[in-house]
C-alpha positions as CSV (number, residue, x, y, z in Angstrom):
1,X,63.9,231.9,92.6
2,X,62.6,229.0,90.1
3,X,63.5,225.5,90.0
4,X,65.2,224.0,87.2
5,X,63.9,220.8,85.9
6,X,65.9,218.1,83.0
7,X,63.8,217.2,80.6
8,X,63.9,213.4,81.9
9,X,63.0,214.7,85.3
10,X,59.8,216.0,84.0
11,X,58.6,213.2,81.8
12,X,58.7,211.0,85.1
13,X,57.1,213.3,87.1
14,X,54.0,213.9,84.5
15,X,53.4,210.3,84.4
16,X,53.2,210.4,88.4
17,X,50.9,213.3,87.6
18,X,53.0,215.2,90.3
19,X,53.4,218.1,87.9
20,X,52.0,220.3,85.3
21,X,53.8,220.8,82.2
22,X,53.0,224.7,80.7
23,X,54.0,225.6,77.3
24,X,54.7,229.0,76.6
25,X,55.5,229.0,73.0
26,X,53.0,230.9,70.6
27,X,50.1,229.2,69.7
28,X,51.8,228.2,65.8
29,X,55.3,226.7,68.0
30,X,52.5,224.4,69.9
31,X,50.9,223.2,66.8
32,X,53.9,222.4,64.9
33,X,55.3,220.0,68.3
34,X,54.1,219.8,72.2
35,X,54.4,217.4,74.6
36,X,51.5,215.7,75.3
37,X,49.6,216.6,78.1
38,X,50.8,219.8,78.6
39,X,48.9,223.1,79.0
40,X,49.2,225.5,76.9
41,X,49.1,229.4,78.0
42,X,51.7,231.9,75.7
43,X,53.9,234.1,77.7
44,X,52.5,236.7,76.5
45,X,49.1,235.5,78.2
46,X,50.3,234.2,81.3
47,X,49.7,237.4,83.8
48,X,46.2,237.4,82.9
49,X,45.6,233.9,82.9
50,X,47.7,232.7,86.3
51,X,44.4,231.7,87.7
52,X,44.0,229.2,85.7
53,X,47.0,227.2,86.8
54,X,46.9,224.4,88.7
55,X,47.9,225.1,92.5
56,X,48.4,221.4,93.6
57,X,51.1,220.4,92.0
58,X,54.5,221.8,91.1
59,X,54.5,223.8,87.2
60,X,57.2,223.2,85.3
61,X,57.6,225.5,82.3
62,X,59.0,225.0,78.8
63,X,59.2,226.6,75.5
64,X,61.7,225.9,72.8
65,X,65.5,226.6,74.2
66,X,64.2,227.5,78.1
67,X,64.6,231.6,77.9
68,X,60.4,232.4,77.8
69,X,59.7,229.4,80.0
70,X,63.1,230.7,82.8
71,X,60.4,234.2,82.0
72,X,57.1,232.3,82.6
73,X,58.5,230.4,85.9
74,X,59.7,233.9,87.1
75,X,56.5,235.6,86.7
76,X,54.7,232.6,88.0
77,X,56.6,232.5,91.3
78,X,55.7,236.2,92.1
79,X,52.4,234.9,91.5
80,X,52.7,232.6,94.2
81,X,52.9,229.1,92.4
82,X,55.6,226.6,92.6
83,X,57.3,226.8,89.6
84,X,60.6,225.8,87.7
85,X,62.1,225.8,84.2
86,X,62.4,223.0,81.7
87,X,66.5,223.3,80.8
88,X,66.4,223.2,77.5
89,X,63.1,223.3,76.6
90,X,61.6,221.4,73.7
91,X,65.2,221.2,72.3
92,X,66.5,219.6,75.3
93,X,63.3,217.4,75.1
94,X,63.8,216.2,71.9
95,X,67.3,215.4,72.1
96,X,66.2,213.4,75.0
97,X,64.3,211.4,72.7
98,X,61.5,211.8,75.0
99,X,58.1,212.0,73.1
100,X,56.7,214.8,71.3
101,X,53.2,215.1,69.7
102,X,53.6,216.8,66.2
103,X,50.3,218.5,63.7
104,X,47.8,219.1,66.5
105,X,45.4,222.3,66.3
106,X,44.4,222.3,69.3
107,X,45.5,224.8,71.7
């Protein structure tokens, strides 16, 4: 079963860079907001693309209200990673006040 990670929780531990952030929200959800630093791989994406995960560090997944990242952390685990949902997601994040990069194309 996933972890469950507060938003606050996973701010401190990105800056320890002693875990991944993943965003799972379709590519036009990641331009409009993401947290900076965090990797971006749609749900819909993420069985093919597993491999490209990180495997040293803990994954924490997110999306907008924490259903499709619970999904991605699921899948994840029965892909053997180490992986856990951001309660919340980028709502929770937000209403943390915690920082959010807004307008970027990249994905």
């Amino acid at each position: 079963m996933p972890s469950s990670f507060e938003p606050g929780e996973v701010a401190r531990r990105l800056t320890a860079d002693d875990l991944a952030l993943v965003d799972v929200r379709d590519r036009e959800e990641w331009r409009n907001a993401h947290v900076e630093g965090a990797f971006h791989l749609p749900l819909d994406e993420l069985d093919q693309r597993a491999d490209e995960l990180p495997r040293d560090r803990a994954l924490a997944f997110i999306c907008r209200t924490g259903k499709r990242s619970e999904t991605a952390a699921e899948r994840a685990t029965a892909h053997g990673l180490d992986a856990g949902n951001v309660t919340g997601g980028m709502e929770a994040w937000a209403e943390a006040g915690l920082p959010v990069r807004h307008g970027d194309a990249a994905a």
